[in-house]
C-alpha positions in Angstrom: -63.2 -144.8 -115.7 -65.9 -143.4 -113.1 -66.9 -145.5 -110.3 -69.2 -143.0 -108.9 -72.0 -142.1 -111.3 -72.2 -138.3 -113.0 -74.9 -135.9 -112.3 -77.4 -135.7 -115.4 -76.7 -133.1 -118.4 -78.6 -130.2 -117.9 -79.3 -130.8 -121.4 -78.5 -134.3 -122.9 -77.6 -134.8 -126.5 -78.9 -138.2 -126.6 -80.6 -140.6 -124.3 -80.1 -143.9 -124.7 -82.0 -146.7 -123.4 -81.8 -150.8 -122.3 -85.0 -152.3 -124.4 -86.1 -155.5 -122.6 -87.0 -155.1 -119.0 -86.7 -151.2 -119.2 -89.1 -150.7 -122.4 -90.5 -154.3 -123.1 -92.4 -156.4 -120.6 -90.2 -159.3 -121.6 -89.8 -161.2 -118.7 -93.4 -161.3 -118.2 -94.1 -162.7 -121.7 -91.1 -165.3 -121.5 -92.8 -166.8 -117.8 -96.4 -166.3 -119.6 -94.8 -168.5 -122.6 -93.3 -170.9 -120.2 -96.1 -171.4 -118.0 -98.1 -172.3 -121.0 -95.6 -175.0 -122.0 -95.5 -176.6 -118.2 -99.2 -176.2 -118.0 -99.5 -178.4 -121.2 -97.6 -181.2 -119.9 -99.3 -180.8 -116.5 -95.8 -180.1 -114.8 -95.7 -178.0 -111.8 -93.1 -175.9 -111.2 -92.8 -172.4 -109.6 -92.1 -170.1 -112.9 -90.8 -167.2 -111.2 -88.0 -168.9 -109.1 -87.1 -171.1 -112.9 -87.0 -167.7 -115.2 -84.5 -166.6 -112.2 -82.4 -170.1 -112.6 -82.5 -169.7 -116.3 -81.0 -166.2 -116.5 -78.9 -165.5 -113.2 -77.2 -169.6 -113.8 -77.1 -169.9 -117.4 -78.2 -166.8 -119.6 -76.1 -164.1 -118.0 -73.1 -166.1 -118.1 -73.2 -166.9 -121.3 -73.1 -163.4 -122.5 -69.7 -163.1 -121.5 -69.1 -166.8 -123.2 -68.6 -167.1 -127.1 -70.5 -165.1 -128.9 -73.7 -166.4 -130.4 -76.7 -165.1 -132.1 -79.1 -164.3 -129.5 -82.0 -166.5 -131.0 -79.4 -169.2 -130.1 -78.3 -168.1 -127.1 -82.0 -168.4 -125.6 -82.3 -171.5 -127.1 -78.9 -172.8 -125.6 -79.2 -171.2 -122.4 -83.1 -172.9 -121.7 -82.1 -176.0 -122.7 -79.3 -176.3 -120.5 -81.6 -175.4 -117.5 -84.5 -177.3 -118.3 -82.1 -180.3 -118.3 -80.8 -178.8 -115.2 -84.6 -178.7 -113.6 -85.5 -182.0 -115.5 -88.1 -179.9 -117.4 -89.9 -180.8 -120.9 -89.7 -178.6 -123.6 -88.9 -179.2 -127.0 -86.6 -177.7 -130.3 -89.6 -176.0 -131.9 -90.7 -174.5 -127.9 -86.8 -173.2 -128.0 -86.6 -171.9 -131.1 -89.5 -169.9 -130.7 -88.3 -167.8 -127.6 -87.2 -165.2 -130.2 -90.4 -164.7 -131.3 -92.1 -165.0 -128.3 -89.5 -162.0 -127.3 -90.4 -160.1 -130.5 -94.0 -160.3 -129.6 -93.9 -158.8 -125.8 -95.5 -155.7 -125.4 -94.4 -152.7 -124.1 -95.0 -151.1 -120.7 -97.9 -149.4 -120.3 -95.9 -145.7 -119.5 -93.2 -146.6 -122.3 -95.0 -145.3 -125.4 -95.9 -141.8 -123.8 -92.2 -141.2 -122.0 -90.7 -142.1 -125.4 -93.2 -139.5 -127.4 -92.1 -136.8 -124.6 -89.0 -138.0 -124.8 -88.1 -137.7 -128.2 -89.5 -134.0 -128.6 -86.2 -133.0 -126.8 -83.6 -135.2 -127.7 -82.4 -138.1 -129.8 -82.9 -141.5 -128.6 -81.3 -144.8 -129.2 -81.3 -148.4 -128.1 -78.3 -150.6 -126.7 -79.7 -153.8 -126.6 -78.6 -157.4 -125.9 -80.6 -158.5 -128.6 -81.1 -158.9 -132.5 -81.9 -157.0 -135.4 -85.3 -158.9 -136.6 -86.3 -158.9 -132.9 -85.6 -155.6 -131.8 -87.0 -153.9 -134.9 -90.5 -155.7 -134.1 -89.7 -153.7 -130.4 -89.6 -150.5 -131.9 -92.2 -150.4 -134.0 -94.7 -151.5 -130.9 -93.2 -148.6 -129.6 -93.7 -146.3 -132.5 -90.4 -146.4 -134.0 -88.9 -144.0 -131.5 -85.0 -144.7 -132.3 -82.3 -142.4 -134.2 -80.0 -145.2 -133.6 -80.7 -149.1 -132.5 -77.5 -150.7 -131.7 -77.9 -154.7 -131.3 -75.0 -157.2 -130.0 -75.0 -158.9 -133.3 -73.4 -155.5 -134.7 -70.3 -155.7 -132.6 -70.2 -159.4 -131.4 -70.1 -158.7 -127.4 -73.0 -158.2 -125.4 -73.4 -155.9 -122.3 -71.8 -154.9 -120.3 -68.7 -155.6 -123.0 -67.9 -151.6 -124.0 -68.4 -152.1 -127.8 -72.6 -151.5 -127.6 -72.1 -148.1 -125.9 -68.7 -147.2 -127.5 -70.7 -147.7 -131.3 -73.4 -145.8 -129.8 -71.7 -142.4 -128.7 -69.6 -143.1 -131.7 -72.5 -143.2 -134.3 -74.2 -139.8 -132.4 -71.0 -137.7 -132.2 -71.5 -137.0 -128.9 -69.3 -137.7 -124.9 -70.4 -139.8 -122.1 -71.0 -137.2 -120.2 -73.5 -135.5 -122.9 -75.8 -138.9 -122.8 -78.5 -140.3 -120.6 -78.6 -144.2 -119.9 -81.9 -145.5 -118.8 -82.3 -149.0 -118.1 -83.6 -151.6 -115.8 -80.3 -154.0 -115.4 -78.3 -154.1 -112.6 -76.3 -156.7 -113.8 -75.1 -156.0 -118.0 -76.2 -152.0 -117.5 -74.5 -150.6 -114.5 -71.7 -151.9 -114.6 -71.2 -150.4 -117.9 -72.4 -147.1 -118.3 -71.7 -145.4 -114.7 -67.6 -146.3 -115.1 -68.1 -145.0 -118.6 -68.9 -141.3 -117.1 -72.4 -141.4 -118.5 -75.3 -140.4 -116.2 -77.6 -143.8 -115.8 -81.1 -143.5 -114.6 -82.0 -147.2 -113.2 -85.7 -148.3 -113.4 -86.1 -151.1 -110.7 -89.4 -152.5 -112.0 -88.5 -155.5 -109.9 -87.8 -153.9 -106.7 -84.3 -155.2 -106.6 -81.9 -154.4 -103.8 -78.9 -153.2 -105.5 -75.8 -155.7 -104.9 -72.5 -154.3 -103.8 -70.1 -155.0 -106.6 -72.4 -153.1 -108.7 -72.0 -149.1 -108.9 -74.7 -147.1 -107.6 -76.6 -145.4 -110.7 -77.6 -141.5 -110.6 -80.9 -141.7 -110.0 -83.0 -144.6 -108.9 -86.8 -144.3 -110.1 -89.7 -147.4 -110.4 -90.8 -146.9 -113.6 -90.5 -144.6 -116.1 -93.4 -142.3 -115.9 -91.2 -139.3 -114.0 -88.4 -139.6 -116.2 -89.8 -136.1 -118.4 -89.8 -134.5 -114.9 -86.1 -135.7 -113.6 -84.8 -134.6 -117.0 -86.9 -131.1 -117.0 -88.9 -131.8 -119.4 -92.1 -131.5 -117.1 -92.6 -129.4 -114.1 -94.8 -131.9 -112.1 -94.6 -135.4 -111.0 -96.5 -137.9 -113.0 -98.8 -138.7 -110.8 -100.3 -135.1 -110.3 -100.1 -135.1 -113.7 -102.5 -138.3 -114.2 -104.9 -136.5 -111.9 -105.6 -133.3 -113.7 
């Protein structure tokens, strides 16, 4: 496998994409749903630095753990560290995160990119998800997807091979033929840049990338210039919001 991450296809067969983080604002709707639950029981507590205890501590471990269903991985995961932080919340709060993920709106450039997008290529969806959630995704998004490949399909999560493996398998097409976009570092990266596929990383966050993970292709901080990168438009997309 590459460690060094391909130049992109001149013309890709299919672009794939991370959902959550890349295409849904779903970190923002889990704090915004979290805040509301701490607000209610008048606890204060920084959100921000919890959601980053909950996922770096508990969730993102535990998608290299025994598989579960990701409805109940969320609900494992945050009860674990709101026993860890000595936080309320109760069954019915944790068995809504699902919802609460199926709910979160898209990023305000995601619903254009993916309409240029998909003039030109195929598109899919590798996402560390479920079916019932991520189908609510797409269609906030327009239905965009050839192909929506969830963990629950193969058992594994990211960055586990068998997401991207079904993928390219279920297309017809080579690693070096796709297009990754996607926003983690941490179940993304390390996966699809040793796999030989180009991978475009959107840093919403700002993120410093860590050393033990590979370098992506191209580095951008949303997706609004992704047309451009791929040559699909001719100018950036902020001259393009000025005309």
């Amino acid at each position: 496998m590459m460690t060094e991450a391909p130049p992109l296809p001149a013309h890709p067969k299919l672009i794939t994409f991370d959902t959550y983080g890349t295409l849904i604002d779903w970190d923002g709707a889990l704090r915004r749903y979290l805040q509301s639950i701490f607000d209610a029981r008048g606890v204060t507590v920084d959100v921000t630095a919890f959601y980053a205890h909950w996922y770096l501590d508990y969730a993102l471990p535990a998608l290299r753990g025994d598989f579960m269903i990701y409805r109940e991985l969320l609900a494992t995961t945050m009860r674990q560290a709101c026993t860890d932080a000595s936080l309320p919340i109760d069954e019915r709060e944790l068995a809504a995160l699902g919802d609460v993920m199926a709910a979160a709106d898209p990023f305000p450039d995601t619903v254009e990119v993916l309409d240029e997008l998909r003039r030109h290529a195929p598109l899919a969806t590798i996402s560390n998800s479920q079916r019932d959630i991520l189908e609510a995704s797409a269609h906030k998004m327009g239905d965009p997807f050839t192909h929506q490949i969830t963990a629950e399909v193969v058992r594994a999560y990211k960055p586990d091979p068998a997401l991207f493996d079904l993928v390219l398998d279920r297309a017809g097409v080579a690693p070096e033929e796709v297009v990754h976009i996607a926003q983690s570092q941490y179940v993304d990266l390390p996966r699809s840049v040793p796999m030989g596929i180009a991978t475009i990383w959107i840093n919403r966050q700002g993120q410093t990338l860590l050393p033990e993970h590979p370098a992506p292709t191209l580095e951008l901080p949303d997706l609004r210039d992704v047309p451009r990168v791929l040559g699909y438009a001719t100018e950036p997309a902020a001259a393009r919001r000025e005309r």
